[in-house]
HTML snippet that shows the backbone in 3Dmol.js (N, CA, C, O; Angstrom):
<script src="https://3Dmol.org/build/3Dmol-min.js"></script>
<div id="view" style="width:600px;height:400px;position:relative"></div>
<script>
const pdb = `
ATOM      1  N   UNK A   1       6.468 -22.558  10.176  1.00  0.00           N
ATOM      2  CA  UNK A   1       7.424 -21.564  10.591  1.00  0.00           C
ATOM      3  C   UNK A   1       8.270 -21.092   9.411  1.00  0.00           C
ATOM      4  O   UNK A   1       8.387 -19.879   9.243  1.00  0.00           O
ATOM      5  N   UNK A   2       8.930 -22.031   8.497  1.00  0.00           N
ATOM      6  CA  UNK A   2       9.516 -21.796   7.233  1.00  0.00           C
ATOM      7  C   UNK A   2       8.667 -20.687   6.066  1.00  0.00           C
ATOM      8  O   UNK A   2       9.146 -19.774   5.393  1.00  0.00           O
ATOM      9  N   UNK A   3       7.267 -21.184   6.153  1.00  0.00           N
ATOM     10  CA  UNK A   3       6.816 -20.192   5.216  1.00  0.00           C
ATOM     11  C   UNK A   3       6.536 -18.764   5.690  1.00  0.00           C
ATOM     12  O   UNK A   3       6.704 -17.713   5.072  1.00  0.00           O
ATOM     13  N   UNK A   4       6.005 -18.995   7.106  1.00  0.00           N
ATOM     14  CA  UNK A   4       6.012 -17.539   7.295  1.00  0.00           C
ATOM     15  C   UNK A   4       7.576 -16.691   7.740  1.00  0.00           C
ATOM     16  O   UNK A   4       7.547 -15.508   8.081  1.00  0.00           O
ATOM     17  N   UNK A   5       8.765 -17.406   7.682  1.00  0.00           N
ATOM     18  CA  UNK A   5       9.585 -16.645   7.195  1.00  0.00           C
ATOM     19  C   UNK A   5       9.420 -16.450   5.977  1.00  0.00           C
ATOM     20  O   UNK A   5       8.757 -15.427   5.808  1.00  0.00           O
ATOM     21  N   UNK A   6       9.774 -17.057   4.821  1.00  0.00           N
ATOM     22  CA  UNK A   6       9.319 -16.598   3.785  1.00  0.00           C
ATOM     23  C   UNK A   6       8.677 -15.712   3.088  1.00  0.00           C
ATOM     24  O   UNK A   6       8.895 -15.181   1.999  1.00  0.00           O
ATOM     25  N   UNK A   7       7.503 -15.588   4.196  1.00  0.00           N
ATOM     26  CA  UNK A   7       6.040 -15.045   3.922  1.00  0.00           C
ATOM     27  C   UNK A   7       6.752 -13.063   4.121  1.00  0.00           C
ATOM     28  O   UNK A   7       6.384 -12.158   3.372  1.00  0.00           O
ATOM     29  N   UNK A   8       7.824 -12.867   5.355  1.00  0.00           N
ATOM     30  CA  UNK A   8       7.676 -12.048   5.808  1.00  0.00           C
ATOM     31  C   UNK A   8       9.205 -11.305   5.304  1.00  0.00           C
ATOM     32  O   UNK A   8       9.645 -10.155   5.313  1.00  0.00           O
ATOM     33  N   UNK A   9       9.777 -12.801   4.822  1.00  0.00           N
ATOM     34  CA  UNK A   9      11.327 -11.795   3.765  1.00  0.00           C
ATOM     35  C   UNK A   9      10.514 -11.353   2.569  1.00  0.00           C
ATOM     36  O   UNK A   9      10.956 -10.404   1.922  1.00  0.00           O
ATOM     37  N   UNK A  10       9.479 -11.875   2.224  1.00  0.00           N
ATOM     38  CA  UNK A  10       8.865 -11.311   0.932  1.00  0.00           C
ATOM     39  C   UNK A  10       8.540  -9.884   0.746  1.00  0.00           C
ATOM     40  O   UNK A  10       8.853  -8.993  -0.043  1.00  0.00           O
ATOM     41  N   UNK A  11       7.519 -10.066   2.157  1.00  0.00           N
ATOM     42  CA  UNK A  11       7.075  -8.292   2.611  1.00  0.00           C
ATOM     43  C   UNK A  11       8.110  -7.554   2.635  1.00  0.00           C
ATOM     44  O   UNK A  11       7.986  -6.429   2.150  1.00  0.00           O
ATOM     45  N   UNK A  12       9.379  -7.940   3.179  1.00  0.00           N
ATOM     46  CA  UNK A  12      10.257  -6.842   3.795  1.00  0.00           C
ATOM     47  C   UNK A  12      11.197  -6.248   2.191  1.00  0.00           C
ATOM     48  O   UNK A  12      11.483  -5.095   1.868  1.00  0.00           O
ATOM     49  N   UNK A  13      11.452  -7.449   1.525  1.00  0.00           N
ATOM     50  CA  UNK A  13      11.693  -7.500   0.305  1.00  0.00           C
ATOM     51  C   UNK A  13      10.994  -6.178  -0.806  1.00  0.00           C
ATOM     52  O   UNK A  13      11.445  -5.229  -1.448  1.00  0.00           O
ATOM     53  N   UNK A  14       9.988  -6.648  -0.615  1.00  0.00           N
ATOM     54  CA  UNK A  14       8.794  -5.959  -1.708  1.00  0.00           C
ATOM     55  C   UNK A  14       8.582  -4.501  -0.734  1.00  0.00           C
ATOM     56  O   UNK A  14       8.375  -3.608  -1.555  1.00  0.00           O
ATOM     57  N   UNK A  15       8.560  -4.077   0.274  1.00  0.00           N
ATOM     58  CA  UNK A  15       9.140  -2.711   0.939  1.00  0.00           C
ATOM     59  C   UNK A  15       9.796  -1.963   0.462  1.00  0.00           C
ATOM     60  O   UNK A  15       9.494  -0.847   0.039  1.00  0.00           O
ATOM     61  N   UNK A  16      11.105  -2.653   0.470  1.00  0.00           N
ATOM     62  CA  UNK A  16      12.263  -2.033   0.077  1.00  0.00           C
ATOM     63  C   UNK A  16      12.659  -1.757  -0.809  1.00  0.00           C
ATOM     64  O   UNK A  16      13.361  -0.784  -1.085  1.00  0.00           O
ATOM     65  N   UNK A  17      12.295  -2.536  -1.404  1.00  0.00           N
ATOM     66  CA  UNK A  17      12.225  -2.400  -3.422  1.00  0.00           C
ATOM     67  C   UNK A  17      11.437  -1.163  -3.667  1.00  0.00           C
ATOM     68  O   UNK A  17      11.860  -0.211  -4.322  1.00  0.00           O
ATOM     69  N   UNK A  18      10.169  -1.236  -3.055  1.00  0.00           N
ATOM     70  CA  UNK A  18       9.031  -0.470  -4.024  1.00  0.00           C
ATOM     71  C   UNK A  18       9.427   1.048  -2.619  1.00  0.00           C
ATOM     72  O   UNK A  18       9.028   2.130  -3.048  1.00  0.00           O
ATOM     73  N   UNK A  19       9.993   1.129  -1.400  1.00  0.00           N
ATOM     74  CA  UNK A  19      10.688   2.634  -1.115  1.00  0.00           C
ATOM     75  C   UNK A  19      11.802   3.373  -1.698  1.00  0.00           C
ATOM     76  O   UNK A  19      12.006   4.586  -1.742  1.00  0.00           O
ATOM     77  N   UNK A  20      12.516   2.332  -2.160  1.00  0.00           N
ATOM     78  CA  UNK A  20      13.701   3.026  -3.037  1.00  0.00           C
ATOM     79  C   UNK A  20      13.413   3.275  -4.340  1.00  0.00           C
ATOM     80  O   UNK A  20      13.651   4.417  -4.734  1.00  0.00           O
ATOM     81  N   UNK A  21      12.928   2.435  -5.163  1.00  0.00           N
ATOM     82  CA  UNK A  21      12.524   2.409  -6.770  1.00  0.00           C
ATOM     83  C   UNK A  21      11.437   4.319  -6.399  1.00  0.00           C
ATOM     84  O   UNK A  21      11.827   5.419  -6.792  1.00  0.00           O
ATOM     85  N   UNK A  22      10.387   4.099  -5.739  1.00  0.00           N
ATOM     86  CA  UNK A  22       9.085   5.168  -5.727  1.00  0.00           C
ATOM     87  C   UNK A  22       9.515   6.497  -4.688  1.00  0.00           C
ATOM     88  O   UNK A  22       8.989   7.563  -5.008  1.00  0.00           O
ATOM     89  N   UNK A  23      10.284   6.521  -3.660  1.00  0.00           N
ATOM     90  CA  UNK A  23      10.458   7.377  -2.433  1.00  0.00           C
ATOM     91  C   UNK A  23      11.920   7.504  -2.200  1.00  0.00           C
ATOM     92  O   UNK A  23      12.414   6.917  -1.238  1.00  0.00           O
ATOM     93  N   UNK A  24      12.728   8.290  -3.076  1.00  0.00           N
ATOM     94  CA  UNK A  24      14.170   8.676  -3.062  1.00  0.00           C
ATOM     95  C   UNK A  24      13.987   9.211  -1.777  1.00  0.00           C
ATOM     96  O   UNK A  24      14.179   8.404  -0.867  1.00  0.00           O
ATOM     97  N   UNK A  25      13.564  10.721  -1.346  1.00  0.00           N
ATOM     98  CA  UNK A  25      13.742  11.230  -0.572  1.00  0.00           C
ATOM     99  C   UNK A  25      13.835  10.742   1.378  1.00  0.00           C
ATOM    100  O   UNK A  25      14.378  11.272   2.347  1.00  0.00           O
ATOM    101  N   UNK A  26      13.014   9.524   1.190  1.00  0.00           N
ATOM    102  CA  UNK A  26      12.900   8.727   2.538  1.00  0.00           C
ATOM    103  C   UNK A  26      13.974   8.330   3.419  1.00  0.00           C
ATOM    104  O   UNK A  26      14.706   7.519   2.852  1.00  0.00           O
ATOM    105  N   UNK A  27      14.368   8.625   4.693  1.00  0.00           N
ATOM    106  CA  UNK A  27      15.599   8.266   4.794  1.00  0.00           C
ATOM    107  C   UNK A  27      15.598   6.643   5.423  1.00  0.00           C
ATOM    108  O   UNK A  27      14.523   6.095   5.666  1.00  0.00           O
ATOM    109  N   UNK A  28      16.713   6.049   5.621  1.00  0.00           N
ATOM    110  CA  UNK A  28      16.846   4.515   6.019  1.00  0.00           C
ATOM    111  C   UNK A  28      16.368   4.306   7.315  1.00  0.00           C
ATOM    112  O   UNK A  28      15.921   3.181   7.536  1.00  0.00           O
ATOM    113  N   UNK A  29      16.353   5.280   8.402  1.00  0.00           N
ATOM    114  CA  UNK A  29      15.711   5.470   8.956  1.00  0.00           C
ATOM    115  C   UNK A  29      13.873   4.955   9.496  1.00  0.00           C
ATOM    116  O   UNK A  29      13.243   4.198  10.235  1.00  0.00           O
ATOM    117  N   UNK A  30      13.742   5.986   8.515  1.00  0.00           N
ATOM    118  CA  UNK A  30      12.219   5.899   8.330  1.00  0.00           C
ATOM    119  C   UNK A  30      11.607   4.531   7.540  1.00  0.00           C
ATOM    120  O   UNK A  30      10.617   3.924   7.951  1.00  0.00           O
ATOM    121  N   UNK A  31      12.236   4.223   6.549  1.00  0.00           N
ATOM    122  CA  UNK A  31      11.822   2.881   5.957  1.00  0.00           C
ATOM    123  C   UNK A  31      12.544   1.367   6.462  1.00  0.00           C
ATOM    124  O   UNK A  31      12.645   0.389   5.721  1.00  0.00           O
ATOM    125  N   UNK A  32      12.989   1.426   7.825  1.00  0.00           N
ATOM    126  CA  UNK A  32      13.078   0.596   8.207  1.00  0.00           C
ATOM    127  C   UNK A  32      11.861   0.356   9.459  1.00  0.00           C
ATOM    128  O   UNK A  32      11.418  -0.617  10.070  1.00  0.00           O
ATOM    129  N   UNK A  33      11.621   1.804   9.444  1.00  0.00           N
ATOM    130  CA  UNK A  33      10.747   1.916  10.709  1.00  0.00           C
ATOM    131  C   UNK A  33       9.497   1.347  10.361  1.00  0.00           C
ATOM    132  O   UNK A  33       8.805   0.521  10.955  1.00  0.00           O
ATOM    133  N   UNK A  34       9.319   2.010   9.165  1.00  0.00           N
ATOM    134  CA  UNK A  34       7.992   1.606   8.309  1.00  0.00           C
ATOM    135  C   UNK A  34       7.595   0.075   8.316  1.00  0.00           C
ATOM    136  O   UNK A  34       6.601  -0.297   8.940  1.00  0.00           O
ATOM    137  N   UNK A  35       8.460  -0.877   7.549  1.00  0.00           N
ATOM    138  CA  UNK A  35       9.185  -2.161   7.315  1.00  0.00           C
ATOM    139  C   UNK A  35       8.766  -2.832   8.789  1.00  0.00           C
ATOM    140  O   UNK A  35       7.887  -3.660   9.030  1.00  0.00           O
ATOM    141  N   UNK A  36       9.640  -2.225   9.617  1.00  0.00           N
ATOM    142  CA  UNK A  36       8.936  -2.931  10.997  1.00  0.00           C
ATOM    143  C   UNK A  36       7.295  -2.699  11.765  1.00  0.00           C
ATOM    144  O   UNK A  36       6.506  -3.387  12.412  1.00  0.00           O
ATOM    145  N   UNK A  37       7.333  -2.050  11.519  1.00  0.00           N
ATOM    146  CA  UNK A  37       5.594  -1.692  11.815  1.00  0.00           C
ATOM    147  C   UNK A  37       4.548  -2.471  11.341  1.00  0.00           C
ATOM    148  O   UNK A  37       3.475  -2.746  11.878  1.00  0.00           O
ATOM    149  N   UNK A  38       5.179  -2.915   9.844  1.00  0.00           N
ATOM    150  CA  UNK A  38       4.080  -3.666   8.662  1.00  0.00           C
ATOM    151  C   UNK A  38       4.031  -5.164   9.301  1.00  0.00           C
ATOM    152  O   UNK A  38       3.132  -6.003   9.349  1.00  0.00           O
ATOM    153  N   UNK A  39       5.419  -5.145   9.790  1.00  0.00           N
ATOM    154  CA  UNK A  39       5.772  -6.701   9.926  1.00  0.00           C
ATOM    155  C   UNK A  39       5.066  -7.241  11.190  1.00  0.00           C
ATOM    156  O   UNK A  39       4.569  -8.308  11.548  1.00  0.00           O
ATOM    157  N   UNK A  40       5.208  -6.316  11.572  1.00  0.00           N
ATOM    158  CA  UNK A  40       4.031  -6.256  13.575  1.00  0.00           C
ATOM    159  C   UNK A  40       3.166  -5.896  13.195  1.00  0.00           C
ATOM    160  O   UNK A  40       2.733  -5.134  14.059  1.00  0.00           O
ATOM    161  N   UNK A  41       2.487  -5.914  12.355  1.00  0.00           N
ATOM    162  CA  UNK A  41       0.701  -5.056  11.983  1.00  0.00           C
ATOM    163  C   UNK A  41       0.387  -6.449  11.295  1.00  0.00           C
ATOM    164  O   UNK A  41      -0.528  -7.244  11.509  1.00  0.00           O
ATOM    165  N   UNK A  42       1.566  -6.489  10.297  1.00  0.00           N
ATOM    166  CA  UNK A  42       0.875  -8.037   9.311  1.00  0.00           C
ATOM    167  C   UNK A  42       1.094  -9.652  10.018  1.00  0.00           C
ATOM    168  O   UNK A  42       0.679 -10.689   9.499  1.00  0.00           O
ATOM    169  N   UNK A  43       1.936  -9.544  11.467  1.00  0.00           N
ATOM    170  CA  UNK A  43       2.088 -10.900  12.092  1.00  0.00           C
ATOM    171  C   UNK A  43       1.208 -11.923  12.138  1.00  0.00           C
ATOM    172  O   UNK A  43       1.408 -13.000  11.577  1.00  0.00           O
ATOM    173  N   UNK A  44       0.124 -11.622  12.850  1.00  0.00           N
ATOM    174  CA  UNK A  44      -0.922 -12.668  12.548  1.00  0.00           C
ATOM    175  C   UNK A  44      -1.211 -12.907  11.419  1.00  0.00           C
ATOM    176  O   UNK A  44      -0.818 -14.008  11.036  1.00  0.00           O
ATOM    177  N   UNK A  45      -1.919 -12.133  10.484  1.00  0.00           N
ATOM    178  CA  UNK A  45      -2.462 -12.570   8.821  1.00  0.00           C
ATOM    179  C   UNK A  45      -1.397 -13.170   8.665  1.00  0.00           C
ATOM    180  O   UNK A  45      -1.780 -14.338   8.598  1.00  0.00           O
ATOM    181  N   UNK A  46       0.462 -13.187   8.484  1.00  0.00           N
ATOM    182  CA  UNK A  46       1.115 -13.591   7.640  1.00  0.00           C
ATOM    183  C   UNK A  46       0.991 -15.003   8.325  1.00  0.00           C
ATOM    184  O   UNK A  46       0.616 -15.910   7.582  1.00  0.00           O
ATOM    185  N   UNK A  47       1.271 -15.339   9.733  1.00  0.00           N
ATOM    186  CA  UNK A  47       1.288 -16.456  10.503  1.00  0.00           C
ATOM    187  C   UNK A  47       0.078 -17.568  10.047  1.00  0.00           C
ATOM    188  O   UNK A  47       0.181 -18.752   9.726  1.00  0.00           O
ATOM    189  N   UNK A  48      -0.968 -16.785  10.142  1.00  0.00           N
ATOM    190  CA  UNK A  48      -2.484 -17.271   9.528  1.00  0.00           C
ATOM    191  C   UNK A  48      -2.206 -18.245   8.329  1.00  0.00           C
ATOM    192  O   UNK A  48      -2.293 -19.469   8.433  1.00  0.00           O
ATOM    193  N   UNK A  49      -1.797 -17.449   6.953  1.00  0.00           N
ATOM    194  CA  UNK A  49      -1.717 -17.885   5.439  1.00  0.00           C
ATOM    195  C   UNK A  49      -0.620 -18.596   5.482  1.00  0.00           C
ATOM    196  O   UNK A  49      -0.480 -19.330   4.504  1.00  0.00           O
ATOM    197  N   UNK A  50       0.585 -18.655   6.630  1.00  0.00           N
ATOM    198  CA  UNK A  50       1.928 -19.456   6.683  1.00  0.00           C
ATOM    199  C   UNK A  50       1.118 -20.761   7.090  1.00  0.00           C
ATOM    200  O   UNK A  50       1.757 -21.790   6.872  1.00  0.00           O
ATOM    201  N   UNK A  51      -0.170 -20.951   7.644  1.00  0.00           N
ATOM    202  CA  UNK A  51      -0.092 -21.995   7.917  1.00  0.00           C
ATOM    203  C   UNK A  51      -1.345 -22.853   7.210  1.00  0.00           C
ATOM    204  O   UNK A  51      -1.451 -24.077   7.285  1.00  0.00           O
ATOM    205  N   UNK A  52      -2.226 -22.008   6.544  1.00  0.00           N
ATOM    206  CA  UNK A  52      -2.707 -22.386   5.113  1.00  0.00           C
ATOM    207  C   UNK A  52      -1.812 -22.961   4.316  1.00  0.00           C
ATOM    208  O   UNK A  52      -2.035 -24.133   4.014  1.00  0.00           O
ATOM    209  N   UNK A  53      -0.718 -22.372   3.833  1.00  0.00           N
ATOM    210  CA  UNK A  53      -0.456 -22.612   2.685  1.00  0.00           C
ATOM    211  C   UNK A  53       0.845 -24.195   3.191  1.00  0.00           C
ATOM    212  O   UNK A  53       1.058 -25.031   2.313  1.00  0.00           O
ATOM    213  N   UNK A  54       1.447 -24.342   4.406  1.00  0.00           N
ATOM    214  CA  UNK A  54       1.985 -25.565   5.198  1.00  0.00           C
ATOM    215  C   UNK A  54       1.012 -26.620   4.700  1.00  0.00           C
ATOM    216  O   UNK A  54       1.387 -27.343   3.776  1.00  0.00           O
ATOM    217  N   UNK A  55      -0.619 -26.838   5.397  1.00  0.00           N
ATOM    218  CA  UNK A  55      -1.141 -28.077   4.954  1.00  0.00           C
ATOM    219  C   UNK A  55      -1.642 -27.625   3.897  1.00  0.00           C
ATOM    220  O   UNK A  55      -2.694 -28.264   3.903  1.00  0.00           O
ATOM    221  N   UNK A  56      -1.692 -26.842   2.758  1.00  0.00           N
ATOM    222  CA  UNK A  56      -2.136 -27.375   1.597  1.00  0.00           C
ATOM    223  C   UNK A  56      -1.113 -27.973   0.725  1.00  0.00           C
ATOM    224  O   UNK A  56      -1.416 -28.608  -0.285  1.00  0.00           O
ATOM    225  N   UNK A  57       0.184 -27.757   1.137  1.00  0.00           N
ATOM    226  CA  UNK A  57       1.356 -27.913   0.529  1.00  0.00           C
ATOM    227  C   UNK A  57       1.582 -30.183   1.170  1.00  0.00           C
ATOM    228  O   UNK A  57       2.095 -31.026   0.435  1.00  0.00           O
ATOM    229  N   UNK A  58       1.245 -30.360   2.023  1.00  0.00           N
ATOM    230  CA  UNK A  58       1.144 -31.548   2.735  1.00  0.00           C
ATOM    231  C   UNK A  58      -0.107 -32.753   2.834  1.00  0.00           C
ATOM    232  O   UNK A  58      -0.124 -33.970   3.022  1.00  0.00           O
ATOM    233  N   UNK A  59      -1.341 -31.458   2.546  1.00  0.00           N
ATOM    234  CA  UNK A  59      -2.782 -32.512   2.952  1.00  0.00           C
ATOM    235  C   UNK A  59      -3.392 -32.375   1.444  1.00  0.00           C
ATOM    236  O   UNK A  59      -3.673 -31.424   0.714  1.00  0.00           O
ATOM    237  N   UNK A  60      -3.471 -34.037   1.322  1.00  0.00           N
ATOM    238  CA  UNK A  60      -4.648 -33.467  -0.153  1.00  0.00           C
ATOM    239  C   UNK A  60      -6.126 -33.108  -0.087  1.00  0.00           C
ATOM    240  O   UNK A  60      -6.734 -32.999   0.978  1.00  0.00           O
ATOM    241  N   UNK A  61      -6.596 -32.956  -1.132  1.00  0.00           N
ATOM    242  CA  UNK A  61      -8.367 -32.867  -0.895  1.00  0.00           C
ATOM    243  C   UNK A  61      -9.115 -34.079  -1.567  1.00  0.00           C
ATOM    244  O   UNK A  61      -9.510 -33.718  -2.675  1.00  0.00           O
ATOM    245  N   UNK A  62      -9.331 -34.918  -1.394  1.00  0.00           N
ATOM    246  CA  UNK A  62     -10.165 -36.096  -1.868  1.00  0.00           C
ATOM    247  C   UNK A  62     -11.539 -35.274  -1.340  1.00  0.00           C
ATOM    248  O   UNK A  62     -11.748 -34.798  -0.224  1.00  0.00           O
ATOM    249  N   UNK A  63     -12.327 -35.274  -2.430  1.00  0.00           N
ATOM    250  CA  UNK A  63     -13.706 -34.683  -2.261  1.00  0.00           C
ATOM    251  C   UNK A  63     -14.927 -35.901  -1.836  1.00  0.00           C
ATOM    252  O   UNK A  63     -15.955 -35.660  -1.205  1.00  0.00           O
ATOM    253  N   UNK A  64     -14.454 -37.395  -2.424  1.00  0.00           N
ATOM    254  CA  UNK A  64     -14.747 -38.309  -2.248  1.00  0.00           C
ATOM    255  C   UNK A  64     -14.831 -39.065  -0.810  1.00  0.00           C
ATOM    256  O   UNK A  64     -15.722 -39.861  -0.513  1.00  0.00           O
ATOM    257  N   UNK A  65     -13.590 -38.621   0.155  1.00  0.00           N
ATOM    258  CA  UNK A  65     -13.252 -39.288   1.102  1.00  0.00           C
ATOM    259  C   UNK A  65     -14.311 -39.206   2.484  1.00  0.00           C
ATOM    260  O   UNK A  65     -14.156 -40.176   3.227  1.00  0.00           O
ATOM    261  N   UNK A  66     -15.339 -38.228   2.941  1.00  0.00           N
ATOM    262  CA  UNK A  66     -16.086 -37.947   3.535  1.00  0.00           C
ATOM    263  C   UNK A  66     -17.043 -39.249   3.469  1.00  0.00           C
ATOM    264  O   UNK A  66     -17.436 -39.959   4.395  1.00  0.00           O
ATOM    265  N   UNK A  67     -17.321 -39.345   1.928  1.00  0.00           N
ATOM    266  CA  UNK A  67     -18.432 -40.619   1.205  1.00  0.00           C
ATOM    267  C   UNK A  67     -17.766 -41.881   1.717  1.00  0.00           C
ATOM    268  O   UNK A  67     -18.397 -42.593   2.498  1.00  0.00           O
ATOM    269  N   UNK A  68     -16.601 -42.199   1.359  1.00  0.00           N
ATOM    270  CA  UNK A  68     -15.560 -43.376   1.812  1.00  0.00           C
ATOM    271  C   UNK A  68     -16.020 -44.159   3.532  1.00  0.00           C
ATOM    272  O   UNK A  68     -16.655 -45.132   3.939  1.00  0.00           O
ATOM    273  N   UNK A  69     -15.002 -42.677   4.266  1.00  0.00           N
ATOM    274  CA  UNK A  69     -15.761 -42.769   5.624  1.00  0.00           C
ATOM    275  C   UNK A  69     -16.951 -43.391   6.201  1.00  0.00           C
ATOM    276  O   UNK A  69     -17.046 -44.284   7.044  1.00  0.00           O
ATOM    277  N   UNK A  70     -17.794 -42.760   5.598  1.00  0.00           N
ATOM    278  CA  UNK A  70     -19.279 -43.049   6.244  1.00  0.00           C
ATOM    279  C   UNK A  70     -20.043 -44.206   5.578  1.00  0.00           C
ATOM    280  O   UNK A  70     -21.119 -44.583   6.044  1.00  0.00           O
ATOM    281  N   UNK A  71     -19.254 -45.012   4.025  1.00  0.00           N
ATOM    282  CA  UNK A  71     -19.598 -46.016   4.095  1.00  0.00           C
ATOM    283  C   UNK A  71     -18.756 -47.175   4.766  1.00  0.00           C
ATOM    284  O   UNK A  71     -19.340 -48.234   4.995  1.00  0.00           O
ATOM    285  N   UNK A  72     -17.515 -47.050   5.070  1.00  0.00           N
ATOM    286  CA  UNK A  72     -16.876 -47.837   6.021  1.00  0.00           C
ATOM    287  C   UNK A  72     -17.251 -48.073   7.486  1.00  0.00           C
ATOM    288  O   UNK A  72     -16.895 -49.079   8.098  1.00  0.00           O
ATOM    289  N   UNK A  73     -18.054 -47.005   8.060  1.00  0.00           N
ATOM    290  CA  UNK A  73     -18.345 -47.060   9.679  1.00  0.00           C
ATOM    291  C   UNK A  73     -19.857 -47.385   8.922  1.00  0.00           C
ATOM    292  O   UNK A  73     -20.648 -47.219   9.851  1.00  0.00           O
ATOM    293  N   UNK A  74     -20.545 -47.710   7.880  1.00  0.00           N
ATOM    294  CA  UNK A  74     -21.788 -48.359   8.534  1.00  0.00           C
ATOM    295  C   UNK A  74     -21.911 -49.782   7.826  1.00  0.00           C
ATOM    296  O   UNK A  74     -22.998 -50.325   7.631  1.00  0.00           O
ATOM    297  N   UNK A  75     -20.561 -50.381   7.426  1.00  0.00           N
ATOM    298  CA  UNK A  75     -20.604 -51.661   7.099  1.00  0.00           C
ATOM    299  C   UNK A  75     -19.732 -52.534   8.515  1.00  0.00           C
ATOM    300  O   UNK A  75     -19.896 -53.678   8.940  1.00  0.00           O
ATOM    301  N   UNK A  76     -18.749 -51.388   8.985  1.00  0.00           N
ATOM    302  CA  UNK A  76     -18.251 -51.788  10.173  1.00  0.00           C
ATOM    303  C   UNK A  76     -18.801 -51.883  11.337  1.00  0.00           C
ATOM    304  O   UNK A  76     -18.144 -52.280  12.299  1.00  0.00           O
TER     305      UNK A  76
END
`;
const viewer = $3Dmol.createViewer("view");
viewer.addModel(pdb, "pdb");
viewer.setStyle({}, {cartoon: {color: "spectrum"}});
viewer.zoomTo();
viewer.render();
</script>
């Protein structure tokens, strides 16, 4: 839940930056509207990679451990 806040102050962040820096004329209006649309268009994907990046941040990868396993259940 933490990262995909994160995930989604980033987007809203990097919006706003790159409508004001590139699109003077836009009003606050419209680039909030925009901003929200992305954020409801990108919900799932961001939710998705929020929770990729949770267990990779928590689970390691032992490439070994599969091998481990399967010689423990056939000595057990």
């Amino acid at each position: 839940m933490y990262v995909a806040y994160g995930l989604g102050v980033a987007l809203f962040v990097t919006l706003w930056t790159s409508f004001n820096l590139f699109f003077d004329n836009i009003s606050i209006g419209i680039e909030i509207a925009i901003i929200v649309l992305a954020v409801i268009i990108l919900g799932p994907a961001m939710y998705s990679l929020s929770k990729i990046i949770w267990a990779n941040m928590f689970i390691s990868y032992s490439p070994k451990a599969s091998s481990k396993d399967n010689d423990n259940s056939a000595n057990g």
